[in-house]
C-alpha positions in Angstrom: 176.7 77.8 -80.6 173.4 78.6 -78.5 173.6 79.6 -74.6 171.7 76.1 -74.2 174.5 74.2 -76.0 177.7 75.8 -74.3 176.3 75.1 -70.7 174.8 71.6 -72.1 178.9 70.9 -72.9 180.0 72.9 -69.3 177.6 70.3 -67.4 178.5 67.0 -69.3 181.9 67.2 -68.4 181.0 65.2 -65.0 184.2 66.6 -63.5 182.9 69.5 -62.8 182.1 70.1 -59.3 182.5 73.3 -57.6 182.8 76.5 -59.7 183.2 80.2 -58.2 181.8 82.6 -59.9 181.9 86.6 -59.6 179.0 87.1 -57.1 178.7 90.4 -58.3 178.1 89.9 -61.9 174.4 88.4 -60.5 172.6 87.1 -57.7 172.5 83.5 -57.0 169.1 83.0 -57.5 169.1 85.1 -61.0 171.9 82.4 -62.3 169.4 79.5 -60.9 166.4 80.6 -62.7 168.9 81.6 -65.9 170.1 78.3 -66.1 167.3 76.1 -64.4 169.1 72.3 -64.6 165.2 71.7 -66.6 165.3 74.8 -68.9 168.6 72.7 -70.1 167.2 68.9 -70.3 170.0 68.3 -67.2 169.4 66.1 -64.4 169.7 67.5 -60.5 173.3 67.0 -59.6 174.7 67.5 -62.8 176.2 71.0 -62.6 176.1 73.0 -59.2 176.8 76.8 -58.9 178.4 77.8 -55.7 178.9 81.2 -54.9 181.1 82.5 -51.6 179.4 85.4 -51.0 179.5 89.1 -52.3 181.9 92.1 -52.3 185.1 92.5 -50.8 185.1 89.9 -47.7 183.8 87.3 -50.5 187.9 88.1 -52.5 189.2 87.4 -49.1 187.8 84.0 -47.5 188.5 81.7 -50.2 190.9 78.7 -49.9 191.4 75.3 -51.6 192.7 72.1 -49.9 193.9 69.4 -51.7 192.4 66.0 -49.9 194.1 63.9 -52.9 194.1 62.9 -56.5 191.8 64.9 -58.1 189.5 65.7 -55.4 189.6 69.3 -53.7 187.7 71.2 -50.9 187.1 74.3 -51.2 186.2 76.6 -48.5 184.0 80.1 -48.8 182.7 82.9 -46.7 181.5 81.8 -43.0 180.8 78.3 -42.7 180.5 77.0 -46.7 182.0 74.0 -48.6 182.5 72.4 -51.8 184.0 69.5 -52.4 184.5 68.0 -55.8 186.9 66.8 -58.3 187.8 70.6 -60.2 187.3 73.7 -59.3 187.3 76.5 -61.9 188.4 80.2 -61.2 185.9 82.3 -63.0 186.3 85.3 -60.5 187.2 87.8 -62.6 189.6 90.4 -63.3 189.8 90.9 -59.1 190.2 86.9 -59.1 190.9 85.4 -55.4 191.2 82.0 -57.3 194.1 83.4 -59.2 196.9 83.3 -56.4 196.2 79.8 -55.8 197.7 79.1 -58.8 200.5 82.0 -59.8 201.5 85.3 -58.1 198.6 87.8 -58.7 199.1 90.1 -62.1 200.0 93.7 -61.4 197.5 96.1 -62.9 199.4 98.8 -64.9 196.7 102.0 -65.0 197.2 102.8 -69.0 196.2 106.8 -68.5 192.7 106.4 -70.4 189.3 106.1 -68.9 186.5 105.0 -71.1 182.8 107.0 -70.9 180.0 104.5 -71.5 176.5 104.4 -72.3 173.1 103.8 -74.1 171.0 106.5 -76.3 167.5 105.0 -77.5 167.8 105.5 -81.2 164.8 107.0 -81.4 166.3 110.4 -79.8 168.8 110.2 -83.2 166.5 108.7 -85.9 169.2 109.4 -88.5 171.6 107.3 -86.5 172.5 104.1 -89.0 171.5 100.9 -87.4 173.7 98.2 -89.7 177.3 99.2 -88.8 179.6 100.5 -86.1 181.8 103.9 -86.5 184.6 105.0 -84.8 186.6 108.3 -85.2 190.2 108.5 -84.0 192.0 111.7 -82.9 195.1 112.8 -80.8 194.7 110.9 -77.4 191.4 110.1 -77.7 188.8 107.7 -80.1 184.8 107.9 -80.1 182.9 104.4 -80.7 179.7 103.8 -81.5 177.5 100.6 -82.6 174.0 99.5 -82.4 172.7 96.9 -79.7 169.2 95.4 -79.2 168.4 95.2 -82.7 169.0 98.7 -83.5 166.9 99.8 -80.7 169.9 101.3 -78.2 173.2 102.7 -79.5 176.4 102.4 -77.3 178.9 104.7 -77.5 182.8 104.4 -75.5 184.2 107.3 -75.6 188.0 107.0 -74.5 190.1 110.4 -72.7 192.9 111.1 -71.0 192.5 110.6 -67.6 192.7 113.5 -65.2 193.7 111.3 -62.3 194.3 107.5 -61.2 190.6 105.9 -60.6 189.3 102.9 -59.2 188.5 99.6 -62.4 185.2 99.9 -62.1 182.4 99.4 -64.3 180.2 101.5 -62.9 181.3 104.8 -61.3 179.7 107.5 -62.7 180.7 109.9 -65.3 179.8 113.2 -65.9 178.1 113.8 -69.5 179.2 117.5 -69.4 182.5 116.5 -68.9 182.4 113.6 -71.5 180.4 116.1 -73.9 183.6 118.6 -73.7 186.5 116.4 -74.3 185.0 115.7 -78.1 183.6 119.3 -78.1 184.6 120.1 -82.3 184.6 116.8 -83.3 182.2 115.3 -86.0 179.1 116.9 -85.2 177.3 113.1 -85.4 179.3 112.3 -82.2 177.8 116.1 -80.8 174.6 115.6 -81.7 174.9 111.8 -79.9 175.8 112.9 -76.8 173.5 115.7 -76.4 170.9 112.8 -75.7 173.1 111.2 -72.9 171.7 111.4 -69.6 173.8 108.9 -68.0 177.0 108.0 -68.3 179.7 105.7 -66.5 183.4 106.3 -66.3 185.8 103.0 -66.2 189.3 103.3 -65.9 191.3 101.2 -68.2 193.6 99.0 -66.2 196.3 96.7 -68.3 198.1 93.6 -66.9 201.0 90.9 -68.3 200.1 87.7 -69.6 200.1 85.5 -67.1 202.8 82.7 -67.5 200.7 79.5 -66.1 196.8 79.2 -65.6 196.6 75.8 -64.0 197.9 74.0 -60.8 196.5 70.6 -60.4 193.0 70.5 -60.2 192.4 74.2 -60.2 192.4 75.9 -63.8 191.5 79.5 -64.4 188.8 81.0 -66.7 188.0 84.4 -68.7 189.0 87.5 -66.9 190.5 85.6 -64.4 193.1 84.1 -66.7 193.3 87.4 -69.1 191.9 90.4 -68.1 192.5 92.4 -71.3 192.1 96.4 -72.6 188.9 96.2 -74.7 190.1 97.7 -77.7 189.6 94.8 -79.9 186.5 93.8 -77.9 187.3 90.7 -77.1 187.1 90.0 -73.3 183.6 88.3 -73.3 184.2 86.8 -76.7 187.5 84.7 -75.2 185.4 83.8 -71.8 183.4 81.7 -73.9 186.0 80.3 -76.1 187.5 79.2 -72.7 184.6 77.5 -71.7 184.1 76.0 -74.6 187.4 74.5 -75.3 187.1 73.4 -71.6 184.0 71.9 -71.9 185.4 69.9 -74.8 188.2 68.5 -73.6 186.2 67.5 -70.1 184.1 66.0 -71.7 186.1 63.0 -72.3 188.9 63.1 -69.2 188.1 61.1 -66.2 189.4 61.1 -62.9 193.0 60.1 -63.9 193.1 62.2 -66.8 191.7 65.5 -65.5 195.2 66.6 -64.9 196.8 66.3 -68.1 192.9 67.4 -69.3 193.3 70.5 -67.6 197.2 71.6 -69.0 195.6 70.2 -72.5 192.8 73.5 -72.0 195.9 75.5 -71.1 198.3 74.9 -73.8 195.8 75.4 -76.1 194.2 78.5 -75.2 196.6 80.8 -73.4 199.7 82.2 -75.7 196.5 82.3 -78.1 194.8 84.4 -76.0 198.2 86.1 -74.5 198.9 87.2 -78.3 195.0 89.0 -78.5 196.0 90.5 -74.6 198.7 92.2 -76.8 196.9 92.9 -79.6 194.4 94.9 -77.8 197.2 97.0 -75.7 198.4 97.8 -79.6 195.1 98.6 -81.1 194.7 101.1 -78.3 198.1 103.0 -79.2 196.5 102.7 -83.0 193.3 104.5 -81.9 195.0 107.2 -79.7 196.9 107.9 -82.7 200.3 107.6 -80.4 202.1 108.0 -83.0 204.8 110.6 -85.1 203.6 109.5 -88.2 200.4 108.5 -88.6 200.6 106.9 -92.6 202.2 104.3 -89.9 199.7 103.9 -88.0 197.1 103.8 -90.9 199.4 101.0 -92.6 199.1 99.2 -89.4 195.6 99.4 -89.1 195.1 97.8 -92.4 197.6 95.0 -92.0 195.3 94.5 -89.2 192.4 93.5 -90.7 194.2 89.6 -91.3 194.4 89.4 -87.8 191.2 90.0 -87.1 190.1 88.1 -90.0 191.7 84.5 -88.2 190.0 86.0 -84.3 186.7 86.3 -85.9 186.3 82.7 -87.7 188.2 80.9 -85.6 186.4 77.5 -84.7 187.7 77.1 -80.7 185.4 73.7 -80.8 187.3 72.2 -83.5 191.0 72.4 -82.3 189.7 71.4 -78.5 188.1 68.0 -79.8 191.9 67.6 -81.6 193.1 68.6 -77.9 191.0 66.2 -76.3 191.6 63.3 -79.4 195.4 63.5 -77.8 194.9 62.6 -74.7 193.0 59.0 -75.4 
């Protein structure tokens, strides 16, 4: 479905009240113009944003009192409320929300750091533009796909890491040192990063399923629920299956309900989501070729392909309306 439908869904569940967000995925202001209530034929009042603030002191000043059924204040940064009848912990993989409802997962560094980036196409014309590629070697795997209609490929480059670093998107790499560790690979992948100018190193951090994502009126969301490795590519992809299938079932629970509304959204998405958490820690070991024999690790590749058949056309809307049938 379009961006216009999902949040059209998110807002007509009227429960909805106060939401935190990651403040440093975007600026307030940037998500107000984004999703402008008129740019989605919504009423004032019908979905509010409310972010706590930014950065570290943001992770440490939230809490959530329960003033009764269903209805919840939550308290920011400084001096700012919410009050409302849900409040949804999008936060992310460093999630404040999260403790309010389960003991914080453990990050568990895996050893690998990824090297991203983009290379304008036009620096390697002969680059194809319809299909992704990925090469797998001892310890290490090279992926590469096109973005912006051809215009930009990313690569992910994926090493051993020298050293414990911080799970960040955005510290910086150095291309020389990205450029050796696939030095005599397929010359495609040399002549590709020859044009990088900037890259970013992320170290790949993996956690446990978590065994409950909802505590009365607080439910948790995307990272915040399942951070994940992003060897199947996933982690964005089950974000918005988990708004969606909220949204759904929202969309018909009312004050008395919202409870049982809210465990509905959980039983239905998180040992599905738990299983793909696992998946990708596994598809990770199948691309580092960790493996003595690796006409194993081939067969398991291919079986494979079945499972990502079912992730891929897997209609979330469909089982969440069956979800939400249950509870009338």
């Amino acid at each position: 479905m379009r961006r216009r439908q999902i949040l059209r869904l998110l807002a007509g569940a009227m429960l909805l009240a106060a939401v935190a967000l990651d403040p440093r995925a975007a600026r307030a202001e940037e998500i107000s113009a984004l999703y402008h209530a008129s740019y989605l034929g919504l009423t004032a009042g019908e979905i509010r944003f409310r972010f706590g603030g930014s950065g570290d002191d943001y992770r440490d000043e939230i809490a959530i009192e329960s003033t009764g059924l269903a209805h919840l204040v939550t308290h920011f940064r400084g001096s700012a409320v919410a009050e409302g009848s849900l409040v949804i912990g999008a936060d992310g993989i460093h999630s404040t929300l999260q403790q309010n409802v389960v003991p914080p997962s453990r990050p568990s560094f895996s050893g690998v750091v990824a090297y991203r980036g983009l290379v304008p196409q036009e620096r390697i014309p002969r680059w194809p533009t319809e299909r992704w590629l990925m090469w797998l070697g001892k310890g290490k795997h090279f992926l590469a796909f096109p973005v912006r209609a051809g215009k930009l490929i990313n690569f992910v480059g994926f090493v051993p890491a020298d050293e414990e670093m911080k799970e960040s998107w955005s510290a910086p790499g150095d291309p020389n040192a990205l450029r050796s560790a696939f030095a005599g690979w397929d010359p495609r992948i040399g002549s590709l990063l020859q044009q990088v100018r900037t890259t970013f190193r992320w170290g790949l951090y993996d956690r446990e399923p978590l065994p409950t994502w909802t505590k009365g009126s607080l439910t948790l969301l995307g990272d915040a629920a399942h951070p994940m490795l992003p060897h199947l590519g996933q982690g964005a992809n089950q974000s918005i299956e988990d708004g969606m299938a909220l949204a759904t079932i929202l969309a018909r629970a009312d004050q008395e309900t919202l409870p049982a509304a809210l465990l509905a959204y959980e039983r239905l998405r998180r040992e599905l989501v738990a299983a793909i958490q696992q998946g990708a820690r596994q598809s990770g070991l199948r691309y580092d070729s960790a493996y003595a024999d690796l006409g194993v690790r081939d067969a398991e590749i291919t079986a494979h392909a079945e499972f990502r058949k079912r992730l891929y056309d897997y209609d979330v809307v469909q089982d969440a309306e069956a979800a939400a049938t249950a509870l009338a």
